[in-house]
C-alpha beads as a LAMMPS data file, in Angstrom:
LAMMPS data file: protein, C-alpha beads

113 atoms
112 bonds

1 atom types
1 bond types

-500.0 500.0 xlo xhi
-500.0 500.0 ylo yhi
-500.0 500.0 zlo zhi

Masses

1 110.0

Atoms # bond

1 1 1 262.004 -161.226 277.470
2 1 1 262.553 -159.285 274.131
3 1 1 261.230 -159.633 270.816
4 1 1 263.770 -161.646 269.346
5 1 1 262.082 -162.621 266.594
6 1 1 261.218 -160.863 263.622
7 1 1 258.462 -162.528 261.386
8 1 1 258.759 -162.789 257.833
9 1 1 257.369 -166.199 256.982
10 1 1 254.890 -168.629 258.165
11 1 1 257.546 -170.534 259.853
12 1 1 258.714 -167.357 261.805
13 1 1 255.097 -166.579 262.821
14 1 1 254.589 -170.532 264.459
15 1 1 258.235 -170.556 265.742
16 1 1 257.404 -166.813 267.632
17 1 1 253.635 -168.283 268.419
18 1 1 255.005 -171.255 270.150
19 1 1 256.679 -169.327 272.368
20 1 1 253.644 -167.235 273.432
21 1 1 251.623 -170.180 274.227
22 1 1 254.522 -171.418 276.622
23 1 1 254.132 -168.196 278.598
24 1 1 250.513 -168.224 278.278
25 1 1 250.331 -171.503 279.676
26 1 1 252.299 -169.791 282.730
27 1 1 250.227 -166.438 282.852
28 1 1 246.946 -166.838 281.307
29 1 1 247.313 -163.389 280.366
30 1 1 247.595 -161.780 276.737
31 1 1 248.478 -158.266 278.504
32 1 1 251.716 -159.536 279.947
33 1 1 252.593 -161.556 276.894
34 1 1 252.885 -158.099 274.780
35 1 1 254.912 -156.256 277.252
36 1 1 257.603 -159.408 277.795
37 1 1 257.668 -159.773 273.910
38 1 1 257.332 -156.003 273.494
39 1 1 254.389 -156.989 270.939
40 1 1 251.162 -155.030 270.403
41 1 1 248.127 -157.300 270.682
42 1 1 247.361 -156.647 266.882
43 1 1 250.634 -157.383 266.055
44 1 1 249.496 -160.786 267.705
45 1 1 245.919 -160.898 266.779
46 1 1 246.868 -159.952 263.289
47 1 1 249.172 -163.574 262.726
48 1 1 247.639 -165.970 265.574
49 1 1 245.375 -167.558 262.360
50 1 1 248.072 -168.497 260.833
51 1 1 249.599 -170.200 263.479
52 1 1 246.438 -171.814 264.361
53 1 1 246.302 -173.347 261.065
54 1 1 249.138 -174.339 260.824
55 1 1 249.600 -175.748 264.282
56 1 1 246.705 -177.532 264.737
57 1 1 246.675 -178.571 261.050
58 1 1 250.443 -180.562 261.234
59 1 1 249.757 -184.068 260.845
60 1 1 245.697 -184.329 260.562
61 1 1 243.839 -185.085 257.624
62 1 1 242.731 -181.716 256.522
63 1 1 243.403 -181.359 253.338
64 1 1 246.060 -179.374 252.040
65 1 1 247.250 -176.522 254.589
66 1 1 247.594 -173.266 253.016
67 1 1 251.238 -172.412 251.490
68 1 1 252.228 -168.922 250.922
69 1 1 252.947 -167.857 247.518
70 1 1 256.308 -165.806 246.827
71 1 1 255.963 -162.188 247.517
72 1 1 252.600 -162.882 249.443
73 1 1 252.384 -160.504 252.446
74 1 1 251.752 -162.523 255.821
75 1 1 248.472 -160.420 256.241
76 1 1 247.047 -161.535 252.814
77 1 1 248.318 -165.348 253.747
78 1 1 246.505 -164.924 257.166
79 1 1 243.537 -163.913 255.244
80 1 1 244.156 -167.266 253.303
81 1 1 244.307 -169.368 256.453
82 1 1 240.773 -167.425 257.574
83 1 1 239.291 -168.732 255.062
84 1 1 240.688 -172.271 254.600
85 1 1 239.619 -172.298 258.779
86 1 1 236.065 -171.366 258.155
87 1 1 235.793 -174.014 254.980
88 1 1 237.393 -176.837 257.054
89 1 1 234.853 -177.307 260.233
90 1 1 236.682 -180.464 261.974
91 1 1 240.131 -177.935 262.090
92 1 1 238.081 -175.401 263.360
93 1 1 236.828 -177.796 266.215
94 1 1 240.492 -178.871 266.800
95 1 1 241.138 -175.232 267.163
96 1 1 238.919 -174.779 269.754
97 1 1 239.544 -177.747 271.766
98 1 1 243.068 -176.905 271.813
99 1 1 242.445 -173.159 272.758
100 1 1 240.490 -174.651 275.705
101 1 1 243.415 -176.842 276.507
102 1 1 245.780 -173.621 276.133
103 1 1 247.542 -175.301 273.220
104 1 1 246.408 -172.366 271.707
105 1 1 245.998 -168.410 272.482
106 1 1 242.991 -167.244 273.168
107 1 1 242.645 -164.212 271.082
108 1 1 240.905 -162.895 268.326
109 1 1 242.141 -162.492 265.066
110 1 1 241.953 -159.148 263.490
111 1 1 242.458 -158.963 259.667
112 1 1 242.703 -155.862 257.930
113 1 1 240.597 -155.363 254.974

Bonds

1 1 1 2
2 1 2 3
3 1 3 4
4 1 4 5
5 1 5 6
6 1 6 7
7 1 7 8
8 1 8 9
9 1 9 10
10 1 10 11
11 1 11 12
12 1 12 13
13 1 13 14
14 1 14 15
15 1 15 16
16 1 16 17
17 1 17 18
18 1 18 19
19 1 19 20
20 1 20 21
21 1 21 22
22 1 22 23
23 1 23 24
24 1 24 25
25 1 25 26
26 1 26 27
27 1 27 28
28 1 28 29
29 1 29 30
30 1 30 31
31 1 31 32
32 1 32 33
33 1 33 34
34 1 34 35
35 1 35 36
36 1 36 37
37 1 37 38
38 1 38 39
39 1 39 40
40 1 40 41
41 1 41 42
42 1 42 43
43 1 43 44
44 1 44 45
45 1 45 46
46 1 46 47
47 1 47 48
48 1 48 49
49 1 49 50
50 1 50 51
51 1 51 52
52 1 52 53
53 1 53 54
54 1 54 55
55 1 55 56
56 1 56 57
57 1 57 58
58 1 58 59
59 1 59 60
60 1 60 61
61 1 61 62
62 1 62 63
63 1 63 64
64 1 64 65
65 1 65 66
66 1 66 67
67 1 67 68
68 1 68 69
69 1 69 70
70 1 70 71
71 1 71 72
72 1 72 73
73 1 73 74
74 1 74 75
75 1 75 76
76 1 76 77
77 1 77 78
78 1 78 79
79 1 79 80
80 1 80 81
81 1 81 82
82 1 82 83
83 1 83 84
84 1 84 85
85 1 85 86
86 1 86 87
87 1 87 88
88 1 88 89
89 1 89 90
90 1 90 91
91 1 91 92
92 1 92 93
93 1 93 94
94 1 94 95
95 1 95 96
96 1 96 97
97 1 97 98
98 1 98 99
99 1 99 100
100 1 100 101
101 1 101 102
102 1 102 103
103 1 103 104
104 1 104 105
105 1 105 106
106 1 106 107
107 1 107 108
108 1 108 109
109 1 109 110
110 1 110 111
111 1 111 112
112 1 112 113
């Protein structure tokens, strides 16, 4: 596999984050998802909130999910969904349920300061 998709927007960060929980699901291994999507695992770590949010957000009663504003970076929106996340503790426990149903990845974000 090949990176294939370059991530500008929150829709290109779920659409590539999709398909690393298909091969996840297949490998249970983060390793060998960066080296078939020739991604680093901060590359990963740094955007999986994001798709968390967003993923396990769609369609529950939540509140409103985050939106990014023009000209927002994706790290500063990732920072956004962080903290919408920790202020929202039934998406959080969706989150976690679906990580331990591999819905989800199972990695750690890491936000720059």
């Amino acid at each position: 596999m090949e990176s294939d998709i370059e991530v500008s927007s929150p829709e290109d960060v779920v659409h590539r984050y999709k398909k690393l929980v298909r091969m996840y699901r297949r490998t249970r291994s983060i390793p060998e998802i960066c080296r078939a999507f020739d991604l680093d695992r901060n590359t990963i770590a740094g955007t999986t909130v994001i798709g968390d949010v967003l993923i396990a957000g769609e369609g529950g009663d939540f509140g409103e999910l985050p939106i990014i504003p023009e000209k927002q970076s994706l790290a500063s929106f990732a920072k956004v969904c962080k903290a919408f996340l920790d202020a929202n503790p039934t998406l959080k426990e969706k989150v976690d349920k679906m990580r331990k149903a591999n819905e989800l990845l199972t990695i750690t974000y890491k936000l720059h300061k």
